[in-house]
N, C-alpha and C positions, 0 to 999 in steps of 0.2 A: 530517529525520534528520541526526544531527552527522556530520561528514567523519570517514574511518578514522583512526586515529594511524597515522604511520609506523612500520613498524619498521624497527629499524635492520641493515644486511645484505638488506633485501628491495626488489623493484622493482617500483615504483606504476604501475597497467595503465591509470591517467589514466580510470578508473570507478569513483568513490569507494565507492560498492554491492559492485563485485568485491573491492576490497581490504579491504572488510570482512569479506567473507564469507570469505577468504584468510587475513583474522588480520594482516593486513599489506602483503600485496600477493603477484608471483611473488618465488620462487627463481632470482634470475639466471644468466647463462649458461646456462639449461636450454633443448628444446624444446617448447612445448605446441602439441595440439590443437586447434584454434577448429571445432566441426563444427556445422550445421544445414541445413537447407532454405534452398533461396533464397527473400531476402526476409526474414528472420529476423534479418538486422542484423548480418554478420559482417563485412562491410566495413569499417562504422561502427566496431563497438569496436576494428577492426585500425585506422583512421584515429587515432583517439582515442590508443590504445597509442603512435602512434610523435608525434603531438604532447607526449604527453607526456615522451617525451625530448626536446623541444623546450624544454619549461620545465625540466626538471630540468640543462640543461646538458651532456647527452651527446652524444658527439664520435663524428656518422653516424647516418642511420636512412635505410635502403631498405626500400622496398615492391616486391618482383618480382610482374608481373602476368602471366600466361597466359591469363587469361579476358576482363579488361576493359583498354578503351586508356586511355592517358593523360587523354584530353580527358573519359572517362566518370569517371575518379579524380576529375578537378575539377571535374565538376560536382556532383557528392556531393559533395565539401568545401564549394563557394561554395553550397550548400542549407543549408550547416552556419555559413557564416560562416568558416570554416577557411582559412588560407593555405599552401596544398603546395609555395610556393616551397624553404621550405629540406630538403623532403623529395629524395633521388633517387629515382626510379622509372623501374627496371628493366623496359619494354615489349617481353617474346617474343612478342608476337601479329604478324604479319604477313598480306598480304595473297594469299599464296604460294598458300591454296588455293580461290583463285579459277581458279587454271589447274588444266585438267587433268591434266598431267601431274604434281601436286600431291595428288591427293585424298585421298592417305591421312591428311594430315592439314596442319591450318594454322599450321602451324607452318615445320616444314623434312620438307626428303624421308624417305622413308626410309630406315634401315637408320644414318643420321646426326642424326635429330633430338635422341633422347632424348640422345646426347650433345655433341649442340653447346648445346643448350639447358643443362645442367649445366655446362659450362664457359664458359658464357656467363653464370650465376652466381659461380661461384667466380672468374672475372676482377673482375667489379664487387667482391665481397665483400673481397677483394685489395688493390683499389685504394681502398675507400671506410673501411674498417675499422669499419662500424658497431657500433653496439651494440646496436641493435634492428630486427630484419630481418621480415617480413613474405613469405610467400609465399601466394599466393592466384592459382589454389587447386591441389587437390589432386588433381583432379577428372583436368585436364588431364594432368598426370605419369604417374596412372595409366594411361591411354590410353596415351600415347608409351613406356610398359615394356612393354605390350601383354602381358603374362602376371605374377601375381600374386606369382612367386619374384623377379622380376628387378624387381619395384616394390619390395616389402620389402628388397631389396638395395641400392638404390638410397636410399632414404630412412637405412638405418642407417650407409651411405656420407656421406650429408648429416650428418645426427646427428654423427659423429664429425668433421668436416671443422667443422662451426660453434663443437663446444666445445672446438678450439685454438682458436679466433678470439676468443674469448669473448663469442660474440653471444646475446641473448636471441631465441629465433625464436619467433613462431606461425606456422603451418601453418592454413590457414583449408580446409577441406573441406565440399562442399555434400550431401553424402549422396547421389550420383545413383547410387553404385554399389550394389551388396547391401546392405542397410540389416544383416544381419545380420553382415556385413563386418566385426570389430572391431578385424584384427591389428594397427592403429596404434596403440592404446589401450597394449598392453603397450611399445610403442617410445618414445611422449612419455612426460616426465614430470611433464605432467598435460592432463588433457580438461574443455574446455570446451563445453558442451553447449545448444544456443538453440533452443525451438523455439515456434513463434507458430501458437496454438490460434484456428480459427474458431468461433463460436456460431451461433446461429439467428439473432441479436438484438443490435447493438450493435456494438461496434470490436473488435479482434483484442485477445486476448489474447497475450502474448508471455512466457516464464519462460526462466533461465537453470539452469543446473543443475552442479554440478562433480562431473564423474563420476571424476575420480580426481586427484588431488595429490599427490604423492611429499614424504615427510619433515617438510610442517606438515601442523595439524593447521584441518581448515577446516567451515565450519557446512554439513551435508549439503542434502539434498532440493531441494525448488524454490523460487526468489523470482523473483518478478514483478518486469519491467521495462518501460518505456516506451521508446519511439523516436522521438522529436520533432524537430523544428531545436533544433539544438544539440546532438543527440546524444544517447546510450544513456543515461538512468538505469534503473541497478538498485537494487530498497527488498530490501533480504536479510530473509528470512523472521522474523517477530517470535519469541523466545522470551525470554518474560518473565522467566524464571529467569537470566539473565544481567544483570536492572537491578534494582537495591537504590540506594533511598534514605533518608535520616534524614530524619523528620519529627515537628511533632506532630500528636498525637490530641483533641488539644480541640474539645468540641462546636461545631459552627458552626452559627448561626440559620438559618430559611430564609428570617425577614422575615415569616412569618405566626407569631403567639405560637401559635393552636390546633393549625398545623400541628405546631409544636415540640415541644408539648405529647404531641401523638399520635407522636412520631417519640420519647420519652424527652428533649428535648433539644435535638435538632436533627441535623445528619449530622456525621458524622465521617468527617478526611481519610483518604484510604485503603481508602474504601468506595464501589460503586455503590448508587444505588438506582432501582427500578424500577416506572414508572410506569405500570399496566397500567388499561386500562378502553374502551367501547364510542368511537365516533367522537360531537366534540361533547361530553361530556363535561367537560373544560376539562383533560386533561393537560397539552399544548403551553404553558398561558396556567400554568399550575401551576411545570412546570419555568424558566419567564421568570423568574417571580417569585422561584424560588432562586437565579437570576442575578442577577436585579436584587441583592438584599440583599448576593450576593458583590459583586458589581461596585463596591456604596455603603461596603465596608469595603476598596476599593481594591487588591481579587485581579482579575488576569487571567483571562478566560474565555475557548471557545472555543462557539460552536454549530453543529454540523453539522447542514443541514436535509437531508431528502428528498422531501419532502411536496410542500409550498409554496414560494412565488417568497418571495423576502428582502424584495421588494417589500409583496406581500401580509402577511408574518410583523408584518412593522413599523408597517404601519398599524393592523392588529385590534388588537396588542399596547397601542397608545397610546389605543385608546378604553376600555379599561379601568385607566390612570394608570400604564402601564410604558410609557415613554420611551426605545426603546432607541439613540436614535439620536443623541444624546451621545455614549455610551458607544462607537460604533464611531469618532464623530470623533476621540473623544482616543485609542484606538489599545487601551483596558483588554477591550471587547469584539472579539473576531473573531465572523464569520458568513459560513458555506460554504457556497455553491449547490450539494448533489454532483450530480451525474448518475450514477448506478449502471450505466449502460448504456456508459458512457464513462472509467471508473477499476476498475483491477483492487483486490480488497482489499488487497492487496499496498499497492500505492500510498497508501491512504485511509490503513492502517495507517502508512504514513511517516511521512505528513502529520502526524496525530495524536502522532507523536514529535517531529519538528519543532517544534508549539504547546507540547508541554509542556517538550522542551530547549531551546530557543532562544528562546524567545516569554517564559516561566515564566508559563505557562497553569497555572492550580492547578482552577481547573473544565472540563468536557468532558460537552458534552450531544449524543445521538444521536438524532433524531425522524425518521423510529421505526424501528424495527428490521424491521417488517416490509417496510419498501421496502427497507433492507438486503438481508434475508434473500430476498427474493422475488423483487426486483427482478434477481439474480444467478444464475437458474435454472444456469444452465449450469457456475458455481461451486461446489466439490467441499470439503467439510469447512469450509464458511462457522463450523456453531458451533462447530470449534476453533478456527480465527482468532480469533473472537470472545471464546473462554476467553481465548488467549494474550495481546488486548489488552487484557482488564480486567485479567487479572491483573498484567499491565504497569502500568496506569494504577494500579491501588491499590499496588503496590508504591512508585511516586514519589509516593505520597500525592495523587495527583489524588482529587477528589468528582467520579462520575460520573453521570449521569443520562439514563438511558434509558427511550421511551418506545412504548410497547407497543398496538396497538392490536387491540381484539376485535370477532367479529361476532356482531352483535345488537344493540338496543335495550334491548327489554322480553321478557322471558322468559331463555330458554336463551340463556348469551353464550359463543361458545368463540374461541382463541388456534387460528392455524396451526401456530403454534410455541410451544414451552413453553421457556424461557430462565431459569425462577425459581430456579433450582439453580446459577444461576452468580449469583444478585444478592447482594446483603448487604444491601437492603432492598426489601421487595416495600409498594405503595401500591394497593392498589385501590378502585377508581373503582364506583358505579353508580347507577343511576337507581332512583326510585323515587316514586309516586305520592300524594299526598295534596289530600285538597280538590279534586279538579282541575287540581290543578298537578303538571306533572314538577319534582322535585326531584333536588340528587345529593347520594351520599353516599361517605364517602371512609371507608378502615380501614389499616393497615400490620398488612397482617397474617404480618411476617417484618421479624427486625432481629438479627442477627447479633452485631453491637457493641453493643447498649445496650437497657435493659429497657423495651420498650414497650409502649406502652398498648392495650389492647386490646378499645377501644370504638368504635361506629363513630359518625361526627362527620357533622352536614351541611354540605357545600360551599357555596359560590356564586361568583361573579361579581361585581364591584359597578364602580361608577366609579371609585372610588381602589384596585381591587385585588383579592385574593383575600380571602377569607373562608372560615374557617372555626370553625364554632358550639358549641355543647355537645354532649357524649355523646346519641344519639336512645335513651335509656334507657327509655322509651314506647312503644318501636316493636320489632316481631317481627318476624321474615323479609324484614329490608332486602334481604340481599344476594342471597335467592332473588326476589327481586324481585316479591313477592309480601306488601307488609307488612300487619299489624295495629296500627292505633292503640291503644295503652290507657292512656293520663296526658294529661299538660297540658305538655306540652315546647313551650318556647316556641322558634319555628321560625325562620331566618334569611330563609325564604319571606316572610314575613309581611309584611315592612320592602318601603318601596317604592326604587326605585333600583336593582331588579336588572339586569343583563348577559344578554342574551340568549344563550347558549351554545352554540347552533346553530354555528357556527364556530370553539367553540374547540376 
């Protein structure tokens, strides 16, 4: 995904993800909210935040800490590769309540704490004059106000005391108090919201969420974020309605003439289409083949597998004369190992804007959707992601191809998931018997953009490639998989040198 533009008058929170989602970045001089669960990465984007007054040339950035000491700050940064030299960091944690006559709290005594710790702020803030301040966390203040009037008094006290200063503050808060607690919400002028979902199966999922921003105007709901070394990215949730690009419409070959033939033409950019049929069958070896022909008139591709090892993809591919390993040398093909257990769609969705901004990926193939779709149990409105990134992709005129796989052989074949309502071309695949031989047979029987034929063709396999034959105009009830010979169609079976299918 491309970096946010600046805008101009707003300050970059150094999360290229937040300041998109922002429209630009924050509202200077204001105070925000940073609230989650510990472990949800609030440290992180505060570290992040005040490095990036580091590169932007602003004059001071404190982090006051109450919870964590100095030596824990750096070692979260040297995890990150980060240098907190030119950071100051404000350390009220003391070791005061290890005595007893301290227990009320570890900080300073009572009846004196909450105000020595406050002006043990506003001294630093005084002398440092930062411009991005950091307090973390909230947790602790609360405690030392010891009643709910004298904390909200105390924070609109701060509020007002940072914007003479003209400081940009977050406020980092771990939620340990009443979850139902929200009266900070109405005091920043805006909330930022992290919370990191466990599954049954697989790595945490983690989302951000901007629960309120005063005066812009910024993209709602949740986007998924990673927490790695190096720090927080955020992929801000796809909506397709916000990318328009000019393109043309011109038929593109798939490389097979009968395929073309049956498809009107060939594909057009700006459309998916979708490769449905039994396991074996040869979609995987089908959709290569529309690669390859892009890749031979010198368009960048992109293949995301789920299935197979890239290892595996590459070698079956080349005993039927698609070569794809050229193509990833000189840099025209990409090919992505996903792991579905280990990338939120969130992220996969980035990625896929990245290949086609940055890369100028003009093809985008997904095999298959049902590890997509399946492999993500625990993810919630997968097929409108799904909508938003086709419809994304055909808006920049990507050819997209998707491949579907059914259970069955021979007889009754049915889909987990029914997707044919978002394709702009539907391909089906099936098997079907003659002489003793399993045969397949291929139809499009859905084309959106172009007047297709609609007869069903036999497939194959062969050594230099794919094939496909004449109209089976002889045959009844192909697709119930149950036919009747009645002509003299001469059969693609017939020829020797066929591709054993069993793998593709």
């Amino acid at each position: 995904m491309s970096k946010a533009n600046h805008t101009p008058g707003r300050l970059r929170s150094g999360i290229d993800g937040i300041d998109d989602v922002l429209g630009g970045g924050f509202t200077p001089h204001h105070m925000y909210l940073v609230e989650g669960a510990p472990g949800t990465g609030k440290t992180t984007l505060a570290l992040q935040f005040l490095l990036k007054g580091i590169e932007e040339g602003e004059a001071g950035r404190l982090y006051i800490t109450l919870s964590e000491t100095r030596s824990e700050l750096i070692s979260v940064a040297d995890s990150h590769g980060w240098d907190l030299s030119q950071f100051h960091i404000l350390e009220l944690l003391s070791d005061e309540g290890l005595d007893p006559q301290f227990e009320q709290s570890v900080l300073h005594p009572a009846e004196v704490e909450l105000g020595e710790t406050v002006r043990n702020v506003i001294r630093q803030v005084d002398e440092i004059k930062p411009a991005r301040i950091v307090l973390d966390s909230l947790s602790e203040l609360r405690l030392l106000s010891q009643n709910a009037l004298r904390y909200r008094r105390q924070i609109l006290a701060l509020k007002r005391y940072f914007a003479t200063r003209e400081c940009t503050v977050l406020l980092l808060d771990d939620n340990t108090s009443d979850p139902s607690d929200i009266q900070l919400h109405s005091i920043a002028h805006g909330v930022i919201t992290l919370d990191n979902l466990v599954h049954d199966y697989g790595g945490n999922r983690r989302r951000v969420r901007i629960a309120k921003m005063r005066s812009i105007k910024f993209r709602e709901g949740y986007h998924d974020f990673s927490l790695d070394t190096g720090g927080i990215k955020v992929y801000p949730r796809l909506v397709a309605a916000e990318h328009h690009a000019e393109f043309g419409t011109a038929l593109m070959s798939t490389g097979t003439p009968g395929l073309d033939v049956l498809l009107g033409g060939g594909l057009i950019p700006g459309t998916n289409a979708l490769i449905v049929g039994p396991s074996g069958v040869g979609k995987t070896t089908t959709v290569v083949s529309c690669l390859i022909a892009a890749l031979q008139r010198g368009e960048r591709c992109v293949y995301y597998v789920f299935d197979e090892t890239l290892v595996t993809l590459i070698a079956r591919c080349a005993t039927v004369g698609m070569n794809l390993q050229p193509y990833v040398d000189n840099g025209l093909l990409t090919l992505r190992q996903i792991d579905p257990a280990e990338i939120s769609p969130g992220e996969f969705a980035s990625d896929v804007r990245v290949s086609v901004e940055q890369r100028g990926v003009r093809y985008v193939a997904i095999d298959s959707l049902n590890a997509y779709l399946q492999a993500m149990p625990g993810e919630r409105y997968l097929l409108l992601q799904m909508h938003e990134l086709l419809g994304y992709l055909n808006q920049q005129g990507i050819i997209t191809m998707l491949v579907l796989g059914q259970h069955g052989i021979i007889g009754e074949v049915q889909s987990d998931i029914d997707i044919s309502y978002l394709s702009d071309v539907v391909i089906l695949f099936r098997y079907f018997e003659h002489h003793g031989e399993v045969l397949t047979a291929l139809t499009a029987v859905k084309s959106r953009a172009s007047a297709h034929e609609r007869s069903i063709r036999q497939f194959r396999l062969t050594e230099t490639g794919v094939e496909v034959g004449e109209a089976l105009r002889d045959f009844e009830g192909v697709l119930s998989v149950l036919p009747a010979y009645r002509g003299s169609t001469a059969l693609l079976g017939a020829t020797d040198h066929v591709i054993d299918t069993s793998r593709q």
